[in-house]
C-alpha positions as a Markdown table, in Angstrom:
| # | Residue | x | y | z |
|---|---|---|---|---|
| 1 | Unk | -9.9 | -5.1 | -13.1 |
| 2 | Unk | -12.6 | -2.7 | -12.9 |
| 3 | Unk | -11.7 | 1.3 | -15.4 |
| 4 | Unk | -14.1 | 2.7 | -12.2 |
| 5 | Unk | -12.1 | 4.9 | -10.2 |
| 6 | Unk | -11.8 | 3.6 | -6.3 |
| 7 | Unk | -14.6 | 4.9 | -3.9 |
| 8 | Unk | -13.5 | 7.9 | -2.1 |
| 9 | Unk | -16.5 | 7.8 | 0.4 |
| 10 | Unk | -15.7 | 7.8 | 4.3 |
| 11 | Unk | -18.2 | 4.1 | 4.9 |
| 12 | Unk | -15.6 | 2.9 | 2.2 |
| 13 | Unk | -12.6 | 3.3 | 3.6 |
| 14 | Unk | -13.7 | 2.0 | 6.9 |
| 15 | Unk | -15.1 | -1.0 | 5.6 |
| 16 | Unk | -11.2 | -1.3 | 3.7 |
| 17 | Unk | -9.6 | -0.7 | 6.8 |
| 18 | Unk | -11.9 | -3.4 | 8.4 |
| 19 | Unk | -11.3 | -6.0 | 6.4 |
| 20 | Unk | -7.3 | -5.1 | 6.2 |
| 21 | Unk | -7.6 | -6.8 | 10.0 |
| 22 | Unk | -9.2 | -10.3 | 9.1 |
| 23 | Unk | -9.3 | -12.4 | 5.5 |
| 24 | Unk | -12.7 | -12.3 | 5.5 |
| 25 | Unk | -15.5 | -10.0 | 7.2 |
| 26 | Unk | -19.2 | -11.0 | 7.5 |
| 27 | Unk | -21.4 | -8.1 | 5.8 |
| 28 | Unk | -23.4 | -8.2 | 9.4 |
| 29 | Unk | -20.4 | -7.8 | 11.0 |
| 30 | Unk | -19.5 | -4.3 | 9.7 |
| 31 | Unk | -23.8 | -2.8 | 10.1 |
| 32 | Unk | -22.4 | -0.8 | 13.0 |
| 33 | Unk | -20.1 | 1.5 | 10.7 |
| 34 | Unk | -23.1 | 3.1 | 9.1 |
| 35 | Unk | -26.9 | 3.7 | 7.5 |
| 36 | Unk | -27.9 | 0.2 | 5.9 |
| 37 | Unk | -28.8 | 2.1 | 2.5 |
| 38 | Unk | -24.9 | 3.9 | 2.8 |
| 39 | Unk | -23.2 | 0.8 | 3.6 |
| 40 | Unk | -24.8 | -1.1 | 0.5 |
| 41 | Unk | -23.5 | 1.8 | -1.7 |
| 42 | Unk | -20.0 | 1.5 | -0.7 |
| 43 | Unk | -20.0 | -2.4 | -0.8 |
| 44 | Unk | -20.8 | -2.1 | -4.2 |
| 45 | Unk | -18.7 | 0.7 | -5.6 |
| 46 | Unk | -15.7 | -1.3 | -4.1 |
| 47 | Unk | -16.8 | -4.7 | -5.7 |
| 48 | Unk | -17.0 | -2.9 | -8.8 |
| 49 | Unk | -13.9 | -0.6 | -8.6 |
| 50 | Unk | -12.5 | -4.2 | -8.1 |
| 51 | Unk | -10.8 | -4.2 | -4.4 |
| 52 | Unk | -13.2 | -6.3 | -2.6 |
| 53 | Unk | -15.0 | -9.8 | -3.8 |
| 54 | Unk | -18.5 | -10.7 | -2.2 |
| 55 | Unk | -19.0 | -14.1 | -1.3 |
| 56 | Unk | -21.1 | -16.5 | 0.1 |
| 57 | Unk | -20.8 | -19.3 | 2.4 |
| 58 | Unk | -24.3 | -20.5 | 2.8 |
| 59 | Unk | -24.5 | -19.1 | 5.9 |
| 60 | Unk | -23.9 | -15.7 | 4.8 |
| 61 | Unk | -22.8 | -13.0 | 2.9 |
| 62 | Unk | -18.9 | -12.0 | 3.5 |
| 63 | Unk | -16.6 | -9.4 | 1.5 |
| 64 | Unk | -12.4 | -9.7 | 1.4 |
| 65 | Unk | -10.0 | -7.6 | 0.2 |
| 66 | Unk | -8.7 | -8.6 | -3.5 |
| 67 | Unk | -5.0 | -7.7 | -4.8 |
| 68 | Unk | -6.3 | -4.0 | -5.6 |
| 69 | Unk | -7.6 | -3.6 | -2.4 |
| 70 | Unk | -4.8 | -4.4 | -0.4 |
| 71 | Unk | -2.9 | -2.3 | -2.9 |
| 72 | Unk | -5.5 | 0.3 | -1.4 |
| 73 | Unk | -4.8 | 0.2 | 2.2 |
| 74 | Unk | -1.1 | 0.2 | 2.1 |
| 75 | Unk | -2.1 | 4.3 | 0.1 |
| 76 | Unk | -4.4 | 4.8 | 2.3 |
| 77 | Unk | -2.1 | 4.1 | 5.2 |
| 78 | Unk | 0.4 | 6.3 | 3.7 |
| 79 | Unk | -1.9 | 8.8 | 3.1 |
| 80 | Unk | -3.0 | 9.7 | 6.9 |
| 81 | Unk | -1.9 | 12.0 | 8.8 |
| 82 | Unk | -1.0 | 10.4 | 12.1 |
| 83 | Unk | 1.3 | 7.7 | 9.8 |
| 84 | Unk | 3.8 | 7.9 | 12.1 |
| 85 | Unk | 7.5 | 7.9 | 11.0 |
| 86 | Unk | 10.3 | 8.4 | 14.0 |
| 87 | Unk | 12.6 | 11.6 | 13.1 |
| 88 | Unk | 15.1 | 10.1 | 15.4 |
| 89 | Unk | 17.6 | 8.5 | 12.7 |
| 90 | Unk | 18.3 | 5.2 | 14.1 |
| 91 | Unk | 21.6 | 5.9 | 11.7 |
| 92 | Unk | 20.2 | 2.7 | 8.5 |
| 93 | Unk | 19.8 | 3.4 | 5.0 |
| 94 | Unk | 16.8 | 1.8 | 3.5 |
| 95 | Unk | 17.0 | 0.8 | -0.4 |
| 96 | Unk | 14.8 | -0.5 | -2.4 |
| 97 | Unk | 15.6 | -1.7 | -6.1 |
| 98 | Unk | 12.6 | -2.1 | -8.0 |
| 99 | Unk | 12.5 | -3.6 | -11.5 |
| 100 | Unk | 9.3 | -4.0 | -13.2 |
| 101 | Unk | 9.2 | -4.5 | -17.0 |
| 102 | Unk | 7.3 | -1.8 | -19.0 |
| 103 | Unk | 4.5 | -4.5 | -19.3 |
| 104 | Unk | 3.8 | -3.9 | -15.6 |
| 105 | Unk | 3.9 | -0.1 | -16.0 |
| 106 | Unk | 0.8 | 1.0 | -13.4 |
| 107 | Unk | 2.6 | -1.4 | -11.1 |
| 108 | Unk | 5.6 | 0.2 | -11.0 |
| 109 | Unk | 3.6 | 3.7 | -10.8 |
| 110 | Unk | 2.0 | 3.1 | -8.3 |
| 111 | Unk | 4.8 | 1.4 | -6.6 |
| 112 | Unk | 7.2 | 4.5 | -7.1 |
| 113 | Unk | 4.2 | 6.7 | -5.8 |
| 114 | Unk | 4.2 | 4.7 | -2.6 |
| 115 | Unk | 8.2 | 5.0 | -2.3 |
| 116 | Unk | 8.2 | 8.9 | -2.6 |
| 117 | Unk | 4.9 | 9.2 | 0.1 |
| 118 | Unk | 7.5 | 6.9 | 2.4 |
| 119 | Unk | 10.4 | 9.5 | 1.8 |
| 120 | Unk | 12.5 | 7.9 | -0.3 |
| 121 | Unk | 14.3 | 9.0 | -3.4 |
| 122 | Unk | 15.1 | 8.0 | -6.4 |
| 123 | Unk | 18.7 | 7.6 | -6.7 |
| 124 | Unk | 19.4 | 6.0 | -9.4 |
| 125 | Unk | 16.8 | 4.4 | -12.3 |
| 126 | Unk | 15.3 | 2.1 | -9.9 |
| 127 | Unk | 17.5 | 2.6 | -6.6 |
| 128 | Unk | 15.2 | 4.3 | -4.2 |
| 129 | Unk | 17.0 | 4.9 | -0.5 |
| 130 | Unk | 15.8 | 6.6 | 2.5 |
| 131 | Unk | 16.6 | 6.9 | 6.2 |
| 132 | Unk | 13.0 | 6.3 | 7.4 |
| 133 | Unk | 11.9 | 3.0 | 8.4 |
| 134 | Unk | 9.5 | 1.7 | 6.1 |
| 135 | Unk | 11.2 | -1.2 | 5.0 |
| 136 | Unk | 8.4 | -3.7 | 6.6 |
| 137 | Unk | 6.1 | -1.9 | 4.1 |
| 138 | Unk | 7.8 | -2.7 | 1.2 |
| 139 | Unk | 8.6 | -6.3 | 2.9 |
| 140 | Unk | 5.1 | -6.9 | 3.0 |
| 141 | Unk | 4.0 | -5.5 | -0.7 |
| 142 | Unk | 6.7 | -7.3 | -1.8 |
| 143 | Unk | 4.9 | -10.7 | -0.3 |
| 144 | Unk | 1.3 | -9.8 | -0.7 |
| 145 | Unk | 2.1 | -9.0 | -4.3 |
| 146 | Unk | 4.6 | -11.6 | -5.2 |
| 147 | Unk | 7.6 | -9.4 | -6.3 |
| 148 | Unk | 9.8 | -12.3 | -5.7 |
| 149 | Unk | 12.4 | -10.4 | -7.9 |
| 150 | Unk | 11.0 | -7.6 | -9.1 |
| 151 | Unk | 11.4 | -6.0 | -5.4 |
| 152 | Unk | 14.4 | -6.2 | -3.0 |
| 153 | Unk | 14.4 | -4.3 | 0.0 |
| 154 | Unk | 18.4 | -3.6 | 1.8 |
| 155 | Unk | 18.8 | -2.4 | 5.5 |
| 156 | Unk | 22.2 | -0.8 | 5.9 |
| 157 | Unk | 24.2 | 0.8 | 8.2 |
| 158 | Unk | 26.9 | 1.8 | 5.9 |
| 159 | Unk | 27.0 | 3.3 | 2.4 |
| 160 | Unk | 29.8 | 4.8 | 0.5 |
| 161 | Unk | 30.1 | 8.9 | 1.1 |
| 162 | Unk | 29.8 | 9.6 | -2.6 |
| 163 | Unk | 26.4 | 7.8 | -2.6 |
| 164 | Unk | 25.2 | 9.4 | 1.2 |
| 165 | Unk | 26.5 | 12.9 | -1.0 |
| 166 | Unk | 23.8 | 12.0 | -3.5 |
| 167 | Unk | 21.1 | 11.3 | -1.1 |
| 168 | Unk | 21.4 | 14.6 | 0.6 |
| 169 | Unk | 22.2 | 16.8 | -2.9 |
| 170 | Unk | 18.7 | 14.9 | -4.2 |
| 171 | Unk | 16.6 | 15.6 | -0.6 |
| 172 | Unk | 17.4 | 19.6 | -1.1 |
C-alpha cells in the first residue's frame, strides 16, 4: 500500500464511483467523464495511492477497484450529502461489535470513522449501536473485507432499558 494520500480530484472520484458498479472497467469506457490529459492524471494518482490496479487483457487497457478502493467508496458514500438515511424509526437497534487486534489498528480507525459518519455510538469498548439502518453497509464491509470474526453486525427489536438509557444519555 501506497504512504500517497488518496486523490481528492472530482475525475477521481467519478472514475471510483464508476468502477464501484462493475469488477472491471475498460479505460475507453470512462473517456466521456473528462479531458484525456485530466483523466490520465487521476488514473494514475489512484494506481499509486493504491485503490485501483491497471490491467491488461490484450485487447485493452482496464482499471478495478483494489481492497483500498472499495474501502474508498463505502467514505465516499458516507460522505455525500444526499446519503439518505430514513428518520422514521422503523423501532431496530443496529449493533455492531467490532474487534480488531491492535496489529490492525488503521483498520479499526477507519472502521470506527465509518461507524460514527453512519450514526452510531460507541457504547461500550467495541459495541457500537444505532437506530439507523445501515446494517447492509457493515454486512457488506464485513464480506468485501473478510471480517469473518472480527465484525458482527445484530438487528434487534428489543434491548434492555438500562442499555436504550445509555444510548440516549451518549446521543446528547
Amino acid at each position: 500500500m501506497s504512504t500517497k494520500p488518496p486523490p481528492a480530484g472530482g475525475y477521481s472520484k467519478k472514475i471510483l464511483k464508476l468502477l464501484a458498479e462493475k469488477p472491471a472497467l475498460a479505460i475507453s469506457d470512462i473517456s466521456h467523464i473528462g479531458p484525456k490529459n485530466a483523466l490520465k492524471r487521476s488514473l494514475k494518482g489512484l494506481s499509486e495511492a493504491g485503490l485501483i490496479e491497471r490491467l491488461n487483457s490484450g485487447q485493452g487497457d482496464y482499471a478495478r477497484l483494489t481492497k483500498d478502493g472499495k474501502k474508498k467508496i463505502h467514505s465516499l458514500s458516507l460522505e455525500q450529502d444526499t446519503t439518505y438515511v430514513t428518520p422514521l424509526w422503523d423501532g431496530k437497534w443496529r449493533i455492531v461489535l467490532l474487534d480488531l487486534p491492535e496489529v490492525r489498528k488503521a483498520e479499526r480507525e477507519a472502521l470506527r470513522y465509518l461507524l460514527k459518519k453512519a450514526g452510531f455510538l460507541c457504547l461500550k469498548n467495541s459495541v457500537w449501536i444505532s437506530p439507523f439502518p445501515y446494517e447492509h453497509l457493515f454486512t457488506n464491509i464485513k464480506k468485501d473485507f473478510g471480517l469473518t470474526t472480527e465484525l458482527m453486525v445484530f438487528v434487534t427489536d428489543n434491548i434492555d432499558a438500562e442499555t436504550k438509557q445509555a444510548f440516549f444519555d451518549l446521543a446528547k
